[in-house]
C-alpha positions as CSV (number, residue, x, y, z in Angstrom):
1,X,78.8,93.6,29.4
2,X,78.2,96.3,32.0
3,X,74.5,97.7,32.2
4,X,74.6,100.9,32.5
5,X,73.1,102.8,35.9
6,X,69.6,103.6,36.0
7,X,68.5,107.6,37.2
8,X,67.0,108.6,40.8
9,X,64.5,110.8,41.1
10,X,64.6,112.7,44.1
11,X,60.9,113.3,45.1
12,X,59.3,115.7,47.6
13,X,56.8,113.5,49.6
14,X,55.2,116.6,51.6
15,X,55.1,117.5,55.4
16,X,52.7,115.0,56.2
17,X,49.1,114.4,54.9
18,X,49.7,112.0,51.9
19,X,47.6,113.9,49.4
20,X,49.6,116.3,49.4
21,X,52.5,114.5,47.4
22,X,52.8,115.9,43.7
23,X,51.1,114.3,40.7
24,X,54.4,113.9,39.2
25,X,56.1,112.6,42.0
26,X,53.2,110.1,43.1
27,X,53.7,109.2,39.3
28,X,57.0,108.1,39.0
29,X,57.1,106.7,42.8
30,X,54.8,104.2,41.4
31,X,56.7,103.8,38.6
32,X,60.3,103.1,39.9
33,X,61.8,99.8,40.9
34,X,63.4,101.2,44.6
35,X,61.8,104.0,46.9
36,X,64.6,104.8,49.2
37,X,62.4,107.2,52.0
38,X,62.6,108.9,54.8
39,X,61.7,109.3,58.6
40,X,59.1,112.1,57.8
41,X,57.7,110.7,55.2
42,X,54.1,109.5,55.2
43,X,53.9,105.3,55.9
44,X,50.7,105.2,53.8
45,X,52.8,106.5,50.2
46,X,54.8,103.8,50.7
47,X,52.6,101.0,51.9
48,X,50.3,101.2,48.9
49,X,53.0,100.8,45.7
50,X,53.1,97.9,43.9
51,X,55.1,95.0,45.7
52,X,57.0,94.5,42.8
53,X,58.8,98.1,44.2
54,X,61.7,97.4,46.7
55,X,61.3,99.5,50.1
56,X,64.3,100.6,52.3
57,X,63.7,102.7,55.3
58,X,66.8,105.2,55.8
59,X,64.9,107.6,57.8
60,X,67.5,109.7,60.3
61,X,65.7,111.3,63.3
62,X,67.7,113.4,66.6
63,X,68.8,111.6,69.7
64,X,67.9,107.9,67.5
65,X,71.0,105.6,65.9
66,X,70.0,106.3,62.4
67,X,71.8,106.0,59.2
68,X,74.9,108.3,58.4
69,X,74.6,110.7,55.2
70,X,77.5,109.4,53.8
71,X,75.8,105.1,53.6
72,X,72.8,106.7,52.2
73,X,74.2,108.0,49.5
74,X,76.2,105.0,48.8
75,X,72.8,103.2,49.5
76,X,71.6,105.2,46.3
77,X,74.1,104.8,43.8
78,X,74.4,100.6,44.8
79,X,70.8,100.8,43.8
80,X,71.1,102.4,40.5
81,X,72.9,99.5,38.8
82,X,72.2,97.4,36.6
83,X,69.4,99.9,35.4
84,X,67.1,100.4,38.2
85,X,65.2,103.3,38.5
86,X,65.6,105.0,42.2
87,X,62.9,106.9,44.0
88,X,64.7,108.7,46.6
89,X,61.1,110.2,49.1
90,X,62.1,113.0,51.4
91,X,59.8,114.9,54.0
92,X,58.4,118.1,52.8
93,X,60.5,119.7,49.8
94,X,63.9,117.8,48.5
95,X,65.8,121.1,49.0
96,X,64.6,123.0,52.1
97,X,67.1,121.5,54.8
98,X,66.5,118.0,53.3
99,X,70.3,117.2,52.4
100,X,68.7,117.1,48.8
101,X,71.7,119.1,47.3
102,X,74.5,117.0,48.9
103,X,73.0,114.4,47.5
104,X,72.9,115.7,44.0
105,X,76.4,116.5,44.6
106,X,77.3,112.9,45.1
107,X,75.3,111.5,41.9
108,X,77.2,114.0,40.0
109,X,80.5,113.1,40.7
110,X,79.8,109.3,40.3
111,X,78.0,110.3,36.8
112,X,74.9,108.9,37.8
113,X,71.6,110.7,36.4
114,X,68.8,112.3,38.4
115,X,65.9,114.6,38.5
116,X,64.7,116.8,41.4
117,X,60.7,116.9,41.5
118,X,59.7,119.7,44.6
119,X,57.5,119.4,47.2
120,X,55.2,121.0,49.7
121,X,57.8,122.1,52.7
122,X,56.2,122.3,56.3
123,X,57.1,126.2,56.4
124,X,54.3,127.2,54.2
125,X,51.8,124.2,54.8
126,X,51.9,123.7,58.6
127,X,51.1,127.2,59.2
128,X,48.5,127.4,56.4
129,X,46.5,124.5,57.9
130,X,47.1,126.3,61.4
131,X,45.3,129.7,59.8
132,X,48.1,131.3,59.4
133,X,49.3,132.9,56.6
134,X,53.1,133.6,56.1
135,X,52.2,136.8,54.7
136,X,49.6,139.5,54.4
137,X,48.8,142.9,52.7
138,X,50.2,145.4,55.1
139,X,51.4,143.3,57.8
140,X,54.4,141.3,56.6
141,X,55.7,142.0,52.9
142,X,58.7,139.0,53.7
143,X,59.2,135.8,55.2
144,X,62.1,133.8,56.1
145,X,63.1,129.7,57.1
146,X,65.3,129.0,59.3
147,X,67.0,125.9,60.5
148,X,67.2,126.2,64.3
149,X,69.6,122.6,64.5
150,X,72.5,123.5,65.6
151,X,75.6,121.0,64.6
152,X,77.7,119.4,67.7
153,X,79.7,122.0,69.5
154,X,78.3,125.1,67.0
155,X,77.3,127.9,69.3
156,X,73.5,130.1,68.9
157,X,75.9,133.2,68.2
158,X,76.9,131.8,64.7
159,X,73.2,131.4,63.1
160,X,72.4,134.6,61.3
161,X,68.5,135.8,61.8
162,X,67.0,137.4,58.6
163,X,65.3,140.5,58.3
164,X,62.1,139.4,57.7
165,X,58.2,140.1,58.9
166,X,57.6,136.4,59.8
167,X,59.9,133.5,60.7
168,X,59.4,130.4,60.4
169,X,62.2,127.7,62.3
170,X,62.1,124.3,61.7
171,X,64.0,121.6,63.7
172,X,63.9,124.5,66.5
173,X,62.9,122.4,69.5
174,X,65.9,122.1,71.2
175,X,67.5,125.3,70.7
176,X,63.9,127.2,71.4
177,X,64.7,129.2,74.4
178,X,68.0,130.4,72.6
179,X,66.2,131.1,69.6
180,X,63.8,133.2,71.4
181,X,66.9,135.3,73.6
182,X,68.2,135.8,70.1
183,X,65.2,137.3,68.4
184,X,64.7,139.5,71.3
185,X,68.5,140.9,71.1
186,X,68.0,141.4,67.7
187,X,65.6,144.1,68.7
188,X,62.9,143.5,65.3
189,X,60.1,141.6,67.9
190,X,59.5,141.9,71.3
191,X,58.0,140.0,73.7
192,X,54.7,140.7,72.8
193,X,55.3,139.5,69.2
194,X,53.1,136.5,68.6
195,X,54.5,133.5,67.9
196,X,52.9,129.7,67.8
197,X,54.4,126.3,67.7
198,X,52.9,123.7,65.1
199,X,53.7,120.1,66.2
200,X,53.0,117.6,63.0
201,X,51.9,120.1,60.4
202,X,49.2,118.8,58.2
203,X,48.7,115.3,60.3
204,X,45.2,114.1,61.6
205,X,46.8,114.8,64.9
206,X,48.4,118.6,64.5
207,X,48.4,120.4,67.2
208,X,49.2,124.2,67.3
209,X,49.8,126.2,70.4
210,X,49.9,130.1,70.4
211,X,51.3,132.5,72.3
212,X,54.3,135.2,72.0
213,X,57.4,135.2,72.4
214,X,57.8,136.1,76.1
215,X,55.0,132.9,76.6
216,X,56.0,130.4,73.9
217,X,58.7,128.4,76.1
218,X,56.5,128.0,78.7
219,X,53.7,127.2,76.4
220,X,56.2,124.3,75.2
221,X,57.1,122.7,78.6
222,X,53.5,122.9,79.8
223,X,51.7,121.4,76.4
224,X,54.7,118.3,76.5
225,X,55.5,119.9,72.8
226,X,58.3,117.4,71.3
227,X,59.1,117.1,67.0
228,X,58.5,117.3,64.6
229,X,57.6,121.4,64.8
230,X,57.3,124.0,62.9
231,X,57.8,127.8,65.1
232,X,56.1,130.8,63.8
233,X,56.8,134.1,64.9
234,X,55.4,137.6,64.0
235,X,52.4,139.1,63.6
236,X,50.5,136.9,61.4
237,X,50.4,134.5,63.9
238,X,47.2,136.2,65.1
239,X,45.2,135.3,62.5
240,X,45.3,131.8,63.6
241,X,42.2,132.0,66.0
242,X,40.1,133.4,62.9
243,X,41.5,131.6,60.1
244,X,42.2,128.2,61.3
245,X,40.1,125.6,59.3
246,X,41.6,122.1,60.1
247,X,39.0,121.1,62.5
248,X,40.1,118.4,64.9
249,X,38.6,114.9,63.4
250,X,36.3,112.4,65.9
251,X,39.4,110.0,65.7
252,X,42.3,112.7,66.0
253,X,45.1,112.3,68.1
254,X,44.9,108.6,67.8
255,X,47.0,105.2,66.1
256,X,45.4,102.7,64.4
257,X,47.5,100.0,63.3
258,X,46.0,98.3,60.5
259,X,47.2,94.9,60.0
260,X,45.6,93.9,56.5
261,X,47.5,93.4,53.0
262,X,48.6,96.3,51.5
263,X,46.0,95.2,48.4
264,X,42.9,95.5,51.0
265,X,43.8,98.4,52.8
266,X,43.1,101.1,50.9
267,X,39.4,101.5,51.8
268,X,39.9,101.3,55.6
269,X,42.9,103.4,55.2
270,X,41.2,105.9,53.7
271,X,38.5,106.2,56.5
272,X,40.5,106.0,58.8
273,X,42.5,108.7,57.6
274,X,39.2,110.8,56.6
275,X,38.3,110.8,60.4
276,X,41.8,112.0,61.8
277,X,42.8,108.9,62.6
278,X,47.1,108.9,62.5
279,X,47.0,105.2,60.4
280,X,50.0,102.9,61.2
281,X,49.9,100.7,58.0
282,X,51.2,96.9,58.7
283,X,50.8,94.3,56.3
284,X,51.1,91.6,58.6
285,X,49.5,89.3,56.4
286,X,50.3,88.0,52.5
287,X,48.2,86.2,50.1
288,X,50.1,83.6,48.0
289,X,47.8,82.3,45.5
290,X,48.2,78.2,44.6
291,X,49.4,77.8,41.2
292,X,48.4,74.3,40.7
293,X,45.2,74.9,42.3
294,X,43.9,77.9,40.6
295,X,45.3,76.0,37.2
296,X,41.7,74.1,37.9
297,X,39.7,76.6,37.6
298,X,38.2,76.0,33.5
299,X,35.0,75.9,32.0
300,X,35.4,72.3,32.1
301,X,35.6,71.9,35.5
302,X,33.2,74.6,36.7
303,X,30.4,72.6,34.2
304,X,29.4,70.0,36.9
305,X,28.7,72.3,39.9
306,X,25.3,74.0,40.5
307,X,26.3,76.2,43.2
308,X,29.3,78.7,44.1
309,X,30.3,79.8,47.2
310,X,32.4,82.6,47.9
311,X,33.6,83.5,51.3
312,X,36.0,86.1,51.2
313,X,37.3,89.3,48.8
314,X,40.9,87.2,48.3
315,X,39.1,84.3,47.1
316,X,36.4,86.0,44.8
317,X,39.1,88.0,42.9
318,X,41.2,85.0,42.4
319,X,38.6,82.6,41.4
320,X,37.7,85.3,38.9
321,X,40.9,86.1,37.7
322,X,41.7,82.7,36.9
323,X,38.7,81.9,35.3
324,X,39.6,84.6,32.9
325,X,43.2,83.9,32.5
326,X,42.1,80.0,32.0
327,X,39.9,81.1,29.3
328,X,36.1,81.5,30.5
329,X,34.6,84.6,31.6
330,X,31.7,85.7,34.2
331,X,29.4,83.4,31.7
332,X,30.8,80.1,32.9
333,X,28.8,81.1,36.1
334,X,25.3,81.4,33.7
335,X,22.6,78.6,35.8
336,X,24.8,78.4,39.1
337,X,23.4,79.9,42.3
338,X,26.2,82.3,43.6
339,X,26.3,83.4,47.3
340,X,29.2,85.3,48.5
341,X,29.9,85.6,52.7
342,X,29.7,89.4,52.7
343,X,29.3,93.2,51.2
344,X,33.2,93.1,50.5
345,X,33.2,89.9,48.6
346,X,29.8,90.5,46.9
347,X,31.1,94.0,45.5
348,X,34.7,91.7,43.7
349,X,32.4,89.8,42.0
350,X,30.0,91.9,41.2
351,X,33.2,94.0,39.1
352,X,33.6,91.1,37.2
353,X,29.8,91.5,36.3
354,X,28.3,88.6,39.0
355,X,25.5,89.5,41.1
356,X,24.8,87.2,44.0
357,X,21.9,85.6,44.3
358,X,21.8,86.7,48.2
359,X,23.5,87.7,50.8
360,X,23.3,86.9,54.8
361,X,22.4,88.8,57.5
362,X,25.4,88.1,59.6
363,X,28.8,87.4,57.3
364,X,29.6,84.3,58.6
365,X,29.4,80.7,58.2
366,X,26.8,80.3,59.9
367,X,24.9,83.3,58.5
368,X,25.2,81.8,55.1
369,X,23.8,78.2,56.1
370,X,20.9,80.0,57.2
371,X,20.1,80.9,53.4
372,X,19.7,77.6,52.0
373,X,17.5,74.6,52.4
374,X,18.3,72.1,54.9
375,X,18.1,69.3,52.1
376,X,20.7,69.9,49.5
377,X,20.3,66.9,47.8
378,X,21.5,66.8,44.1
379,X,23.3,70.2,45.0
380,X,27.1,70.1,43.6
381,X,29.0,73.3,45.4
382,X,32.1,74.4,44.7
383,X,34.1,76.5,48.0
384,X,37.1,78.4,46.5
385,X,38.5,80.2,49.9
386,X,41.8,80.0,51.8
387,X,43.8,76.8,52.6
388,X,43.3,77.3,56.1
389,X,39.6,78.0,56.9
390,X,36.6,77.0,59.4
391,X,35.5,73.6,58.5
392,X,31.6,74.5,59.6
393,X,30.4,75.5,56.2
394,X,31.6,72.5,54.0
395,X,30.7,70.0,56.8
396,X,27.2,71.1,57.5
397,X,26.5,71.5,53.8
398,X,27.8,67.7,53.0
399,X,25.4,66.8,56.5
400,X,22.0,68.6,54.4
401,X,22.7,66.3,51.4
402,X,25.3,68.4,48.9
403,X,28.4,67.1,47.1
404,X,31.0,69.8,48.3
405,X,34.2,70.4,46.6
406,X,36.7,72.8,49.1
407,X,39.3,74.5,46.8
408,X,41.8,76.2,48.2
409,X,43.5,79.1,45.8
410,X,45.2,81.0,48.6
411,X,47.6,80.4,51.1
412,X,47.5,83.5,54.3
413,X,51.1,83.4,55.1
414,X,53.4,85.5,57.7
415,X,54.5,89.3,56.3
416,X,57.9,90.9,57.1
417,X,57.0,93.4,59.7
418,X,60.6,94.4,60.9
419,X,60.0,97.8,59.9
420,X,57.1,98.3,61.6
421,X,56.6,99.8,65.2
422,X,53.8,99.6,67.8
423,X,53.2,101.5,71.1
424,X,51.4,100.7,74.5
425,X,47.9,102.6,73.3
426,X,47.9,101.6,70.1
427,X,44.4,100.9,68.6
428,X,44.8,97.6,66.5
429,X,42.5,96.0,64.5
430,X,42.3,92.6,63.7
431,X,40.7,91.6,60.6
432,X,41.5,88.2,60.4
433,X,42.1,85.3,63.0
434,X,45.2,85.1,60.8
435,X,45.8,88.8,61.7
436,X,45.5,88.2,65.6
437,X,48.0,84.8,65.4
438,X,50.5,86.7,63.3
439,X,50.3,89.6,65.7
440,X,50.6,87.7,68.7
441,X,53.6,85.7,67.7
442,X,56.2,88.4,68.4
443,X,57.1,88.5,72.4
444,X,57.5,92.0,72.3
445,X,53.9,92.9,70.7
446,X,52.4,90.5,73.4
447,X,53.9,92.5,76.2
448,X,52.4,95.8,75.0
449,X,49.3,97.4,76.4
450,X,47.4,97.5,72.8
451,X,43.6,98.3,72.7
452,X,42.1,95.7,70.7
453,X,39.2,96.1,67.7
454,X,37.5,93.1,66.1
455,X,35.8,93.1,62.5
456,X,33.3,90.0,64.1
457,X,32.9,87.4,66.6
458,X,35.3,84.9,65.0
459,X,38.6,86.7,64.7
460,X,37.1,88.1,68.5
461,X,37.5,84.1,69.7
462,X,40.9,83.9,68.3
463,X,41.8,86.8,70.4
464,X,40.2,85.8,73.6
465,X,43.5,83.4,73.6
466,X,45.8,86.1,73.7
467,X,43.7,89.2,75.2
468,X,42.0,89.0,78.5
469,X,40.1,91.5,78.6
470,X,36.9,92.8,76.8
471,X,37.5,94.2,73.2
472,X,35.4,96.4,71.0
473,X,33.8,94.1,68.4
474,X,32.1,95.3,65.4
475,X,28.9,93.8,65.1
476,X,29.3,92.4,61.7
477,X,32.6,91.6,59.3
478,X,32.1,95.0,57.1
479,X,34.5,98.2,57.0
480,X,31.9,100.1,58.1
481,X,30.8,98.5,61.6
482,X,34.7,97.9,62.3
483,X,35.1,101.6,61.9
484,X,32.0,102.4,64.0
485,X,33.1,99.8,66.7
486,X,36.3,101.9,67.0
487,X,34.7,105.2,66.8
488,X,32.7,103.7,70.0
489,X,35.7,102.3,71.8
490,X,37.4,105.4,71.7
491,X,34.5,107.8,72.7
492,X,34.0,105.2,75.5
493,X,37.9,105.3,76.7
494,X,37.3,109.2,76.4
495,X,34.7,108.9,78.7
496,X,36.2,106.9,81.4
497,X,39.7,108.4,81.2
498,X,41.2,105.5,79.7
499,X,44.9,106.5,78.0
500,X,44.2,107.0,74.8
């Protein structure tokens, strides 16, 4: 029997910063089993849904081979059977020159459900975060948007200009010295009407230019301005050096590629982000946990050990979640010293209500070692960490006397990164020796000029086989000092002239 097709949702994801995504659209993305998204939509809305959610990039972008209209709507409808639920993310507002209604059109016809949820369109939001508003009490009463892409062959005579106090064209670039001839003819602005071009609305690294409209061209060719942009005219556009408010962040006009799992992420993301960072999400890592291994983990078999040690966030939250699928809880640890190898992994076990008995200064190995006595006699320690891992910790504990048990509930295997791009200035950091191996395997990402960031001295040893040169480390493996290392790096590289 025939299931019957599931519904798409076609969602506004916003111009750009990923907060600004509805509730009800970041809802049901979450909640549908395919996001089909765009070129312009934010990376980080779709790196963080569950991985249970099947991606597919069909992002379309001028002068670049892209997907035709026509396969993406087939692309759509293929999706829908059998039941599945269909995200379809589109930059800025489903119906403001996003093909959103042609789309409609073609669920329609092949009697496939849907429902539209809006979204913040560039028009109003890249000029809003520029200063300036659209309209004003007794300066303009009216605005307009305008599509300045023109379609092969049509001419600049056939688009129609509004009658409105302010403009605002998007997809102009290419047509911009037209569009401004045309204004002028039209006789409403002059020369001396201001008018500003906004490059990335709403991004950590937008950029707004002003000028009028006898400048603006110029302004373009000299300033390197290339798409996506939004251009203002009229004469709200002066408001802009009063009004503007989006201050330009210590890490702005900047990539950082962040190469962790999508599950650990979120808190470097999220700084990133906060300092204007533009943040190049790429999972090039996955964590498969071991079945028959974490199947182990009882209150039976915890009973004999007298000591715990946890050395990463991965391991801590699986040891814990499988000692409370397996039927224990946080008391099967009640009488065993617990040590974890850093902040991160303290703070996963202390959710589950376990607070270590220490922590070392340095979050390594070695830094643990230098916690505990050298004679470990009578000591029974249990290591639950990855399947590949430094030997120096259970091997200099079995030297001081302990019985050491190595368990490893975790496998760090290779992600999928065909989707994802990097660029000769790219800031990437390497979290992992794991990360730096995985990175390095690709001929292509070898050859690029990439400025290299190090969470700590060990994943920094893995890349001195691969990286020459002198990198940025942070000073210990924490979020915060990798963050700091960066902010230094780049400052430095400011400093010297360095690209980037």
């Amino acid at each position: 029997m025939r299931k019957n097709n599931g519904k798409v949702f076609l969602i506004g994801a916003g111009p750009g910063d990923p907060g600004l995504i509805t509730v009800k659209g970041k809802r049901l993305l979450e909640s549908c089993d395919v996001v089909v998204y765009d070129a312009l939509v934010n990376e980080l809305l779709v790196t963080r849904l569950p991985q249970n959610i099947k991606r597919i990039f069909a992002g379309k972008r001028g002068g670049i081979p892209s997907p035709s209209q026509r396969s993406i709507n087939e692309l759509i409808v293929r999706e829908t059977r059998g039941g599945k639920n269909v995200a379809r993310l589109k930059g800025g507002d489903v119906l403001v020159f996003g093909r959103g209604s042609e789309e409609m059109e073609y669920l329609i016809a092949r009697g496939i459900p849907y429902e539209v949820v809006p979204g913040i369109t560039s028009a109003i939001a890249a000029p809003s975060y520029a200063g300036i508003p659209i309209t004003h009490r007794g300066i303009s009463r009216s605005f307009a948007v305008v599509t300045g892409h023109l379609h092969a062959g049509e001419s600049i005579d056939s688009l129609e200009l509004p009658q409105a106090d302010t403009i605002v064209f998007l997809m102009a670039m290419a047509n911009l010295s037209e569009l401004v001839k045309k204004l002028l003819a039209a006789g409403k602005f002059t020369k001396k009407t201001p008018a500003a071009l906004i490059r990335n609305g709403t991004r950590p690294d937008q950029e707004t230019i002003t000028g009028t409209l006898g400048t603006i061209c110029a302004l373009k060719e000299k300033n390197n301005i290339t798409p996506p942009v939004a251009f203002i005219v009229g004469e709200t556009v002066r408001f802009a050096k009063v009004l503007s408010w989006y201050r330009r962040l210590p890490l702005a006009g900047i990539r950082v590629a962040v190469l962790r799992t999508n599950e650990q992420s979120e808190e470097l993301t999220d700084a990133l982000t906060e300092r204007g960072a533009t943040v190049v999400p790429c999972p090039i890592i996955r964590i498969v946990p071991r079945k028959r291994e974490i199947k182990r983990i009882t209150l039976r078999f915890l009973r004999p050990f007298t000591m715990v040690l946890l050395t990463s966030p991965n391991g801590a939250g699986l040891f814990m979640e499988s000692l409370m699928t397996n039927g224990g809880d946080a008391r099967a640890l009640a009488g065993k010293k617990v040590y974890a190898l850093g902040t991160g992994t303290a703070a996963v076990l202390l959710k589950s209500g376990i607070r270590v008995d220490a922590l070392p200064e340095h979050f390594v190995a070695e830094g643990v070692l230098e916690l505990l006595p050298a004679d470990l006699s009578g000591e029974t320690i249990l290591i639950p960490r990855a399947s590949v891992a430094r030997e120096v910790l259970p091997e200099t504990l079995r030297k001081r006397g302990a019985s050491v048990t190595v368990l490893p509930v975790y496998d760090t295997v290779k992600n999928d990164t065909g989707s994802y791009t990097f660029s000769d200035g790219d800031y990437v950091l390497f979290t992992s020796s794991s990360t730096v191996d995985y990175f390095y395997d690709d001929p292509i990402r070898r050859s690029l000029s990439i400025v290299p960031v190090c969470i700590g001295p060990i994943t920094a040893n893995t890349l001195r086989r691969y990286y020459r040169k002198k990198a940025a480390i942070a000073d210990n493996a924490t979020i915060p000092e990798l963050i700091q290392a960066l902010e230094m790096e780049v400052r430095r590289r400011k400093r010297s002239g360095s690209r980037r």
